[in-house]
C-alpha positions in Angstrom: -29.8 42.8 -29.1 -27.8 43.3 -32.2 -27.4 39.5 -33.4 -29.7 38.1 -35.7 -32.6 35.7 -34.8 -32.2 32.2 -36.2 -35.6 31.1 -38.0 -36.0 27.8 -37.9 -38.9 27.6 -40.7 -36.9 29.4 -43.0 -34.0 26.5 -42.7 -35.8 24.2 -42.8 -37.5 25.7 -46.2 -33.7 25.7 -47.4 -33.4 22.2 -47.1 -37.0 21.2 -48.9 -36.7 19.4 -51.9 -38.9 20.3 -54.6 -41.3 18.1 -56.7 -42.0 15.5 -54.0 -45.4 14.4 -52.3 -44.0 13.5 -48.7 -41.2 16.5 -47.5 -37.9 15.0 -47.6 -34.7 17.4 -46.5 -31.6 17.6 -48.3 -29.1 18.5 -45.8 -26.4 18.9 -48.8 -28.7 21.4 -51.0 -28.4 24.4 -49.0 -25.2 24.6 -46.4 -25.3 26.0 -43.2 -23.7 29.3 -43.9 -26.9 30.1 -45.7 -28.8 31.0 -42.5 -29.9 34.0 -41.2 -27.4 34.7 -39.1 -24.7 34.5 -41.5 -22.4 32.3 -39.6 -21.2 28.8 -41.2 -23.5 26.5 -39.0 -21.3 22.9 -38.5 -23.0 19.9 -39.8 -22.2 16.4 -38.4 -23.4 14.4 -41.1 -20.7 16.4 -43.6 -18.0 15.9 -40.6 -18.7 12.1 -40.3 -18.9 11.4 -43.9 -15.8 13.0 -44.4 -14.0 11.1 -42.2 -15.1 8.0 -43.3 -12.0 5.3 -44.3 -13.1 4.4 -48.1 -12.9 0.3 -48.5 -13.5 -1.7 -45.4 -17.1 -3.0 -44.9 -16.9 -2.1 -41.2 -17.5 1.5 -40.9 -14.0 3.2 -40.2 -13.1 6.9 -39.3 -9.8 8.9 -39.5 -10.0 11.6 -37.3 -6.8 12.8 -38.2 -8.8 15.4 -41.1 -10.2 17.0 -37.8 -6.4 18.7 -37.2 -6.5 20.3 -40.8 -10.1 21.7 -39.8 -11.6 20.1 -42.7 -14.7 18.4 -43.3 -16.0 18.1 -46.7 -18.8 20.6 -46.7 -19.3 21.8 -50.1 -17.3 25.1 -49.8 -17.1 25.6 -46.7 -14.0 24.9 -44.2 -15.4 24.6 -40.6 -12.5 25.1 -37.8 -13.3 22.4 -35.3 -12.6 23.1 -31.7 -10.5 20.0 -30.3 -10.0 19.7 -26.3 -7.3 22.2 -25.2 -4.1 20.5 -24.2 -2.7 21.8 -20.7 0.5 23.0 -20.7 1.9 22.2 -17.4 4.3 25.0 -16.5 6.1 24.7 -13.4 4.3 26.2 -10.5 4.9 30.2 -9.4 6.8 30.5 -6.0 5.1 32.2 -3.5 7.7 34.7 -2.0 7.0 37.0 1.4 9.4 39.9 1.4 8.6 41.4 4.7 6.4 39.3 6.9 4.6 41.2 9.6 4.9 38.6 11.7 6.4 35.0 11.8 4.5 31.5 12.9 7.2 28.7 13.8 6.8 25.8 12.8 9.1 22.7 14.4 8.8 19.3 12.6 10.4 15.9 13.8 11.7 15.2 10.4 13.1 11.6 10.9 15.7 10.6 8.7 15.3 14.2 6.9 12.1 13.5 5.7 8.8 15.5 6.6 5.8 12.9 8.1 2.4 13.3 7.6 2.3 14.7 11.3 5.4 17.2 10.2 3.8 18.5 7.1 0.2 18.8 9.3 2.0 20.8 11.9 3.6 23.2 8.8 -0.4 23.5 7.4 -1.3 24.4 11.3 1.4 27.3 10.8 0.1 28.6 7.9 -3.1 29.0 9.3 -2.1 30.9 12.0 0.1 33.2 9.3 -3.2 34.4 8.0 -3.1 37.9 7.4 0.7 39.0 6.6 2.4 36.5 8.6 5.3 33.8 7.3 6.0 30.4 8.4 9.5 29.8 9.6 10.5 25.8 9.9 12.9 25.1 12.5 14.0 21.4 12.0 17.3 19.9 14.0 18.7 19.0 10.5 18.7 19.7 6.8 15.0 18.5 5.4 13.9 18.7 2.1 10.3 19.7 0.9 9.8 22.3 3.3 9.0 25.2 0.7 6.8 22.4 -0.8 5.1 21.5 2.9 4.5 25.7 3.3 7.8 27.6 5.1 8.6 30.5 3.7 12.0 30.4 6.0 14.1 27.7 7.5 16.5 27.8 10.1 18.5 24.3 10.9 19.1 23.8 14.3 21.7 21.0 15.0 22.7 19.8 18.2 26.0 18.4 19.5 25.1 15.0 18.9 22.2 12.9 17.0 20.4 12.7 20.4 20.7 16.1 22.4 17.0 17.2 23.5 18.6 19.6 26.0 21.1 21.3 23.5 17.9 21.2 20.9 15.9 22.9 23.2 18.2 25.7 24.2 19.3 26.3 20.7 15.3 26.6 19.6 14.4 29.1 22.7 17.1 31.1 21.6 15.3 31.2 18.1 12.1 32.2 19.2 13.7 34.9 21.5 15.5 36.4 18.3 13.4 35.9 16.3 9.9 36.9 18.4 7.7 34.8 16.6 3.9 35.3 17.7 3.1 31.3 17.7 5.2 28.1 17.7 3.7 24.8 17.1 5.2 21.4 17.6 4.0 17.9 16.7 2.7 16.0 19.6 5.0 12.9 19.8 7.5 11.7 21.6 10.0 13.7 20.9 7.9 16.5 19.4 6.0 16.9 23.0 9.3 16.1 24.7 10.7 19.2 22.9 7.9 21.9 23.2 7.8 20.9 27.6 11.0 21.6 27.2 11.1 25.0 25.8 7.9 26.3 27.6 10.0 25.9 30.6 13.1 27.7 28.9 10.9 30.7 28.1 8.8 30.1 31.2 5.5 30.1 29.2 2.2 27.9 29.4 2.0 25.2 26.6 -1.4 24.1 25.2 -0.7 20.7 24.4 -2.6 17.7 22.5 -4.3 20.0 20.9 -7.5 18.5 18.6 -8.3 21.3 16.5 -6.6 25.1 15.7 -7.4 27.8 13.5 -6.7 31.5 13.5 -9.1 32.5 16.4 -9.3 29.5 18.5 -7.7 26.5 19.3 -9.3 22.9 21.3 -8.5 20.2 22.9 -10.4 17.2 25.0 -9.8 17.0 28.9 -11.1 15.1 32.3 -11.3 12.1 30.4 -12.7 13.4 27.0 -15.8 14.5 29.0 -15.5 18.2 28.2 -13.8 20.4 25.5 -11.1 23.1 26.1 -11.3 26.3 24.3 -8.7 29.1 24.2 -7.1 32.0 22.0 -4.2 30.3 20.3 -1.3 30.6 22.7 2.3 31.2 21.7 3.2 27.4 22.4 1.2 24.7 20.9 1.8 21.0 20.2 -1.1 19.6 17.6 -2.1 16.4 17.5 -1.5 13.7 14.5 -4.4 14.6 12.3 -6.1 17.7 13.7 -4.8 20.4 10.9 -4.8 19.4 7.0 -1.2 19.4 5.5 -0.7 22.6 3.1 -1.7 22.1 -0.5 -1.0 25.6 -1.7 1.5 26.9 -4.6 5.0 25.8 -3.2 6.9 28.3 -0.7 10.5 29.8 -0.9 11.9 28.2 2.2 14.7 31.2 2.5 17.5 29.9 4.7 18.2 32.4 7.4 20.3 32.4 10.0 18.0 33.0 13.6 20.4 31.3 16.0 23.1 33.3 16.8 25.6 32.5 20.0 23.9 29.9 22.4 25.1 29.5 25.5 26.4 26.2 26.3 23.7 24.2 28.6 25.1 21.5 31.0 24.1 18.1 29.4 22.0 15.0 32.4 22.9 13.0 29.1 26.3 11.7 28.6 25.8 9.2 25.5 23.9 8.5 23.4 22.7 6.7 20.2 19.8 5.0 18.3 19.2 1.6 18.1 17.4 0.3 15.5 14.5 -2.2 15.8 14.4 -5.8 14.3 12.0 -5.1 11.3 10.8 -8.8 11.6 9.2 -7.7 15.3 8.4 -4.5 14.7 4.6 -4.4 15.1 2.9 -3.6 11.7 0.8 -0.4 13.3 4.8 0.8 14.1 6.3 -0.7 11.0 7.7 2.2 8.1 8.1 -0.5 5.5 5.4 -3.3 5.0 6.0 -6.1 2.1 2.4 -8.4 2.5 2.1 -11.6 0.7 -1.4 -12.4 -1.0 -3.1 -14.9 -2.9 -0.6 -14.8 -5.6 2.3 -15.5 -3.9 3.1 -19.6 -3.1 6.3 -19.8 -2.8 6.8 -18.3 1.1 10.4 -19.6 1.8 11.5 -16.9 -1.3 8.8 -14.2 0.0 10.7 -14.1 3.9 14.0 -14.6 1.9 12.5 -11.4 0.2 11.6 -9.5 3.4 15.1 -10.1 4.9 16.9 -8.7 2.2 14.7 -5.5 2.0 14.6 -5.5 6.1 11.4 -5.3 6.3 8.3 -6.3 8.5 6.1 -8.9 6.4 2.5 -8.5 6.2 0.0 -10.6 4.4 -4.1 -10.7 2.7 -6.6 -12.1 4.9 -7.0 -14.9 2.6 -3.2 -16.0 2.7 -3.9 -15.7 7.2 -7.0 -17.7 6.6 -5.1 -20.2 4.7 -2.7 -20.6 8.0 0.0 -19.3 5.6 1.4 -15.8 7.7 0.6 -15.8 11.8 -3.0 -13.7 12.0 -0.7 -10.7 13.6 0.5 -10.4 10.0 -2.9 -9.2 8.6 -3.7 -6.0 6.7 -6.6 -4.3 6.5 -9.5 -3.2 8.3 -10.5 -6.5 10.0 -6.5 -6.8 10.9 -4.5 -3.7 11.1 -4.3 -0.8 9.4 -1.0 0.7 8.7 0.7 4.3 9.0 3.7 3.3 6.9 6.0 4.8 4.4 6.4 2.0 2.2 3.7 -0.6 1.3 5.0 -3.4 -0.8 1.6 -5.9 -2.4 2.8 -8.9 -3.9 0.3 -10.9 -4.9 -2.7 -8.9 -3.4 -5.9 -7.8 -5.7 -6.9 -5.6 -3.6 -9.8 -6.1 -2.0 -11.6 -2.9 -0.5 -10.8 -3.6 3.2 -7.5 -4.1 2.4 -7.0 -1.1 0.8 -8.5 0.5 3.9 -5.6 -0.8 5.4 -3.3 1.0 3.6 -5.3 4.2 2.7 -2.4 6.3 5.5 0.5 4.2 3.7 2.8 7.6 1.9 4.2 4.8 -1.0 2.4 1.9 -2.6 4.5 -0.4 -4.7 2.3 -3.1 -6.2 3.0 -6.4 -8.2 0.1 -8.5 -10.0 -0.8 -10.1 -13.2 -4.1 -7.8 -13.7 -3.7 -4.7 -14.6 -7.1 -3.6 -13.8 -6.7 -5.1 -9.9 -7.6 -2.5 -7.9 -4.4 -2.4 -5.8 -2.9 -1.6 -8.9 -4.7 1.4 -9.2 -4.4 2.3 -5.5 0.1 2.3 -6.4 2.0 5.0 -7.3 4.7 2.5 -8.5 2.6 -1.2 -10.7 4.5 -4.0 -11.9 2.5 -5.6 -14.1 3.8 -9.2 -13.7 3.7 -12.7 -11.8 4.7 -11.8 -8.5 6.7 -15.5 -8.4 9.0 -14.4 -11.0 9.4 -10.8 -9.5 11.0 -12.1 -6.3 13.5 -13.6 -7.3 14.4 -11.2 -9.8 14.2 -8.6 -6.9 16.3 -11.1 -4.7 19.2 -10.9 -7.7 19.2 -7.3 -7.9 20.1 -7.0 -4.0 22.4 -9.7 -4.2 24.5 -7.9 -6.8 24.0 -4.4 -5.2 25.5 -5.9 -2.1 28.6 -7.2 -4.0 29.1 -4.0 -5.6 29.2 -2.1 -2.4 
């Protein structure tokens, strides 16, 4: 090797000082940069005393000499290293020109918004894209995040009417047809499942359903009463299962809008009318519930916290403690010992945190938090913490409505 060899006697000669019975080093009497190797060697006792604050009794440094990359060594300036800061540039689009083939990919997309279930049926499509493939999302209406989720093209496929499985069903056949994709998976729900029976009769091809696992190769699901395990090459028609694929967490998609539908022939519709009734939050069961607001142990006022619930129509929920205390019917529990939620929206008022609880709402998409500690674990666990009295948040919360209610 070409570089030097660092001797450690001979710096530690350098240092010697002369005239002296017992050795005794002078760290100052010969710098660094007189080693062997020739490179300016740092010294942390120059650094610290340079950055001590001159005065005080209490021992004071000012770190801010470490941006001009000086450190008081005698004739030497050492250039200190300080932790790289990450620019965050926004993240590169990943674009397919000319897919060899193309995976479908049809999400439920309530409200216009992708589910967990949605965005795991889009990460099932991209696993079956593997080797020169694109995903194309076909939703029934405009949804946002899909480049995001993992489609490199959408089509939007609206029906008639809000509720027209039949006309939905025609309209996505015709989709495949044209567009001859080599898979098409669908979420296994109830309108999900509906919809893929429905067009694996249109096309007159077999549908693996409930399906429990998928990859590339092969693709399972449990049958005759979960006593045995069915195993086949993925089919063109599959519906997956709430948790069987992981959601895509890859750099972001284009999500091209093309159009794939074309001229559909008009299908007689068995369904006259319809429309969607929506449930009474304050009955909804809380494993069923998209918007939870609990009440824990910081919360005493309980006439204001329903008053609270109505106004943001939502289903209330509650701590163990506050149930114990015959406070909220036991129904009204959250957590692992009561239920555990699939929500949107959790709203804690009140609530520490306490680790079952947060198993509780580990599957919640939001957390919204309100508590007086700001080291409360549920605080932690939110995306959105107000650091405050949850007694005094309500009604300011209560006001807020109130006057968004007038305005509209």
């Amino acid at each position: 090797m070409s570089r030097t060899r660092r001797d450690p006697r001979t710096e530690r000669a350098l240092h010697l000082v002369a005239g002296t019975a017992r050795p005794r080093l002078d760290r100052a009497a010969a710098p660094a940069a007189a080693s062997p190797t020739g490179r300016p060697r740092r010294d942390p006792r120059a650094e610290v005393d340079s950055a001590l604050v001159p005065g005080p009794a209490r021992r004071r440094l000012d770190r801010t000499l470490r941006q001009t990359g000086l450190t008081g060594q005698t004739g030497h300036i050492v250039h200190l290293i300080e932790p790289e800061i990450a620019l965050t540039a926004p993240p590169r689009i990943v674009v397919v020109e000319e897919p060899a083939f193309l995976v479908a990919a049809v999400p439920d997309a309530p409200g216009g918004r992708l589910t967990a279930h949605d965005r795991q049926v889009l990460g099932a499509a991209r696993l079956l894209a593997e080797g020169g493939g694109a995903v194309v999302a076909l939703p029934g209406g405009p949804v946002e995040e899909l480049g995001g989720a993992g489609a490199d093209r959408s089509q939007v496929l609206a029906g008639e009417s809000e509720f027209d499985p039949e006309g939905r069903a025609a309209a996505l056949a015709a989709a495949l047809r044209r567009l001859k994709v080599r898979h098409a998976v669908f979420p296994e729900t109830a309108e999900g499942g509906d919809l893929a029976r429905r067009v694996a009769a249109a096309l007159g091809e077999p549908l693996f359903a409930a399906a429990e696992s998928l990859t590339a190769r092969a693709v399972t699901r449990a049958a005759r009463g979960r006593r045995v395990e069915q195993r086949a090459t993925p089919p063109r028609l599959v519906s997956l299962t709430a948790d069987a694929v992981a959601a895509y967490a890859g750099a972001p998609r284009e999500a091209r809008e093309i159009n794939a539908l074309g001229e559909v022939a008009a299908v007689p519709r068995a369904i006259v009318s319809a429309r969607v009734v929506p449930a009474d939050p304050a009955t909804v069961p809380l494993s069923e519930a998209e918007f939870v607001v609990s009440a824990g142990n910081g919360i005493t006022d309980f006439e204001r916290f329903r008053a609270l619930v109505a106004a943001l129509r939502a289903t209330p929920g509650a701590s163990r403690v506050v149930c114990d205390a015959g406070l909220m019917p036991r129904a009204a529990q959250v957590g692992a010992s009561g239920t555990v939620l699939d929500a949107t929206c959790y709203f804690a008022l009140g609530i520490a945190g306490a680790p079952q609880h947060l198993q509780g709402v580990a599957r919640c998409e939001h957390v919204v938090a309100v508590n007086t500690d700001l080291h409360a674990a549920m605080i932690e666990r939110a995306g959105l913490a107000i650091v405050a009295d949850a007694q005094e948040v309500m009604p300011a919360l209560l006001a807020a409505l109130q006057a968004e209610e007038t305005r509209e």
